[in-house]
Backbone as CSV, one residue per row, in Angstrom:
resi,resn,N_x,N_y,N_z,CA_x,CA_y,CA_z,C_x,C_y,C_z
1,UNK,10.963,5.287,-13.360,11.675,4.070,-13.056,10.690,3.025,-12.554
2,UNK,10.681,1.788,-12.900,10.213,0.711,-12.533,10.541,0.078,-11.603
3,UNK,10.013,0.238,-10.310,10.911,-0.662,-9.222,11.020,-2.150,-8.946
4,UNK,10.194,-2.762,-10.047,10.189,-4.235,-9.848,11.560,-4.985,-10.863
5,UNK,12.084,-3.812,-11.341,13.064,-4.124,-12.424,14.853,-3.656,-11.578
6,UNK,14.347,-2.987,-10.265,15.825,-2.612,-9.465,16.155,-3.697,-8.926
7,UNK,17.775,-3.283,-8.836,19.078,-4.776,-8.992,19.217,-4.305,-7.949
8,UNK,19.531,-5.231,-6.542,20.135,-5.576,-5.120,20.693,-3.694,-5.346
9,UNK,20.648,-2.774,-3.910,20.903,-1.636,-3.798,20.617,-0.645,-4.900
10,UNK,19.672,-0.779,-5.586,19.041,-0.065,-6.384,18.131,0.478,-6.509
11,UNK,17.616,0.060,-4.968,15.679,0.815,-4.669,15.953,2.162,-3.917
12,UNK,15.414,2.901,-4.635,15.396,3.922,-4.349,15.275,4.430,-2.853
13,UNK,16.480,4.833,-1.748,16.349,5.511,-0.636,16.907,4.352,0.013
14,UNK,17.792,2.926,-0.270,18.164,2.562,0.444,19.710,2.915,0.915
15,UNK,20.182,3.595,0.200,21.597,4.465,0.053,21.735,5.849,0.449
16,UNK,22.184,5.613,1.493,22.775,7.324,1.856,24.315,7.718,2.232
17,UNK,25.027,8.592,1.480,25.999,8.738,1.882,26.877,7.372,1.247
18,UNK,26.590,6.232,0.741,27.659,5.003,0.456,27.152,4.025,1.507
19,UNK,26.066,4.649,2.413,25.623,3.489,3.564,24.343,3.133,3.628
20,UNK,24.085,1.988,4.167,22.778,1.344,4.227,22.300,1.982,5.302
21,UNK,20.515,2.733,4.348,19.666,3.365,5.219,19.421,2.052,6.645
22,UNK,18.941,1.347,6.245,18.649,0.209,7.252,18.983,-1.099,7.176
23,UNK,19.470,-1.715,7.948,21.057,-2.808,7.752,20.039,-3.784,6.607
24,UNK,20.637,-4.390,5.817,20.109,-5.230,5.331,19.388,-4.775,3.818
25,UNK,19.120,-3.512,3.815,18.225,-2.987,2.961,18.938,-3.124,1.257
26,UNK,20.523,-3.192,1.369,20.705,-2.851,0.360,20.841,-4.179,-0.390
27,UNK,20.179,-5.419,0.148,20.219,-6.279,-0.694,19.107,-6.888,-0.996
28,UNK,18.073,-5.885,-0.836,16.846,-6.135,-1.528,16.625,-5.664,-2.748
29,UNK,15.966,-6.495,-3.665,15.791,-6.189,-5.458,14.432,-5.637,-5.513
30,UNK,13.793,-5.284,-6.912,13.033,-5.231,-7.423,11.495,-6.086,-7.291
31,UNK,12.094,-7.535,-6.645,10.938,-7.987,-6.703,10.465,-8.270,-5.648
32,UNK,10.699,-7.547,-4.403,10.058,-7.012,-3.214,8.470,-6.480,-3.470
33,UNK,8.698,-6.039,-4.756,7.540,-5.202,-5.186,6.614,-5.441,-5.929
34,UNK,7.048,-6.756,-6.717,6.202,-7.361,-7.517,5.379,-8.288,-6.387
35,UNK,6.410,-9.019,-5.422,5.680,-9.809,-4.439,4.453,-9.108,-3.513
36,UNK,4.975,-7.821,-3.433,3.765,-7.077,-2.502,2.857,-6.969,-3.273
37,UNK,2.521,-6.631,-4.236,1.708,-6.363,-5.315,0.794,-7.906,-5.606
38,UNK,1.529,-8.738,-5.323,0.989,-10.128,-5.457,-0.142,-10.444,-4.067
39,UNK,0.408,-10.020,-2.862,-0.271,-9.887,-1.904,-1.095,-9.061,-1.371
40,UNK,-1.398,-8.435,-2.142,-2.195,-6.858,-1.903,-3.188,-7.476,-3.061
41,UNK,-3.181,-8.225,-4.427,-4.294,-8.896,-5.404,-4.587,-9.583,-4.762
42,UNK,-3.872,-11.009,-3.659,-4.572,-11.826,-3.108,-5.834,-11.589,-1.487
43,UNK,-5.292,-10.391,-1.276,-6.048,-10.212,-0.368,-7.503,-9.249,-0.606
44,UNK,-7.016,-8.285,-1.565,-8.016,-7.396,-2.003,-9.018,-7.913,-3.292
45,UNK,-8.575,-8.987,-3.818,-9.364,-9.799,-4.933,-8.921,-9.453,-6.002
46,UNK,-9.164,-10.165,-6.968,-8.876,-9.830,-8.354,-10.071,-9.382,-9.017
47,UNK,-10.655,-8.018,-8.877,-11.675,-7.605,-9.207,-11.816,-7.427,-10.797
48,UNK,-10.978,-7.092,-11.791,-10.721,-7.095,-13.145,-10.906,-8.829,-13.908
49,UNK,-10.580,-9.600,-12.439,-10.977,-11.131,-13.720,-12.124,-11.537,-12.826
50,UNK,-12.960,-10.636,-12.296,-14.605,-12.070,-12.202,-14.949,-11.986,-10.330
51,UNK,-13.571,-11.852,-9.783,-13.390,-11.882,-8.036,-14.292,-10.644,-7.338
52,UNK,-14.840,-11.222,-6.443,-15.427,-10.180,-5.502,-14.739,-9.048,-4.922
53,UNK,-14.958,-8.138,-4.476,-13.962,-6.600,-4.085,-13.551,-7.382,-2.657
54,UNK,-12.832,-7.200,-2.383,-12.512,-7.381,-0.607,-12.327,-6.007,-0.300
55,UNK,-12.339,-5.706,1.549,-12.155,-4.821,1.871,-10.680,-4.778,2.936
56,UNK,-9.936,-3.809,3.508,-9.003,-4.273,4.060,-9.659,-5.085,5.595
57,UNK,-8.847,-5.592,6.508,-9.090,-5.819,7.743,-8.988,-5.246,8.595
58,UNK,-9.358,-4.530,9.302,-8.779,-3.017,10.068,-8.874,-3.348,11.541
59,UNK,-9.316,-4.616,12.004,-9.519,-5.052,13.081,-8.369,-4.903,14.733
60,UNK,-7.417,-4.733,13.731,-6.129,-4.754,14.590,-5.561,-3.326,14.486
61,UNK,-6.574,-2.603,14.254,-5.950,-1.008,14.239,-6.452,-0.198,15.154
62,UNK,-7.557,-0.929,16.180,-7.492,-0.048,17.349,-9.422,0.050,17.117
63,UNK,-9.337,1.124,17.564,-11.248,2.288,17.742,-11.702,1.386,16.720
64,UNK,-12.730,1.138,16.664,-13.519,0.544,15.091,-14.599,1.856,14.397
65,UNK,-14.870,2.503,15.445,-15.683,3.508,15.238,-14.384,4.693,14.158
66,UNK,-13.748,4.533,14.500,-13.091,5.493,13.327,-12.454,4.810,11.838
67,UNK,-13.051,3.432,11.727,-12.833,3.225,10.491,-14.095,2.909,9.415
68,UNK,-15.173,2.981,9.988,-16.565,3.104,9.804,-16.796,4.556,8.563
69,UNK,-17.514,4.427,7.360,-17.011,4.935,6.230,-18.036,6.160,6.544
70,UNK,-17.547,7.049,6.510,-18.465,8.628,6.550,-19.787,8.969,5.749
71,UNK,-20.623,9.749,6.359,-21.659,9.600,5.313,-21.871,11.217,4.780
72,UNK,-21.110,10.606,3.705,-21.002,12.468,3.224,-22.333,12.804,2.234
73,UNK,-22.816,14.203,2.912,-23.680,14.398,2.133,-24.044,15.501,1.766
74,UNK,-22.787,16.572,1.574,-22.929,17.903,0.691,-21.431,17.524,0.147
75,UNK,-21.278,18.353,-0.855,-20.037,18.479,-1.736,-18.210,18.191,-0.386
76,UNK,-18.449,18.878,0.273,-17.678,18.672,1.249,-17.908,17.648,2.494
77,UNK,-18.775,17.316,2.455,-18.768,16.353,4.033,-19.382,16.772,4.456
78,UNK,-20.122,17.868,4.656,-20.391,18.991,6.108,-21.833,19.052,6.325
79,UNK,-22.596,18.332,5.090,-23.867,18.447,5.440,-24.436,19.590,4.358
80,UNK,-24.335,20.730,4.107,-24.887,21.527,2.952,-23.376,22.231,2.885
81,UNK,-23.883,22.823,1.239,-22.754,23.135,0.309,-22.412,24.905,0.238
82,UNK,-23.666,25.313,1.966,-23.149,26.547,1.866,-21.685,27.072,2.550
């Protein structure tokens, strides 16, 4: 299923029982998803037409030291592959 193509209460998991998982939910469509998708290219770049990669912003997620990219260097992470 295509979710940018679901009609008002048609996204999957906003229905339980005949009731709205979360008030409001069931009158969101399909193009919830096309729009996120629009904002997730504008922020991350359009790397397929010519745009530089972006990376996310992680600034507001707390430790910085744990989002700092690992330096893996045996098959597993661990340093050698015994």
């Amino acid at each position: 299923m295509r979710l940018g193509h679901s009609t008002p209460g048609g996204v999957p998991g906003c229905m339980a029982d005949g009731k709205e998982v979360v008030p409001g939910l069931a009158s969101v469509d399909g193009s919830l998803f096309v729009r996120i998708a629009g904002k997730m290219m504008e922020t991350q770049g359009w790397v397929k037409e010519g745009a530089a990669e972006a990376d996310w912003d992680r600034s507001a997620l707390g430790w910085d030291g744990a989002w700092e990219k690992p330096k893996v260097t045996g098959r597993w992470g661990g340093g050698d592959d015994s």
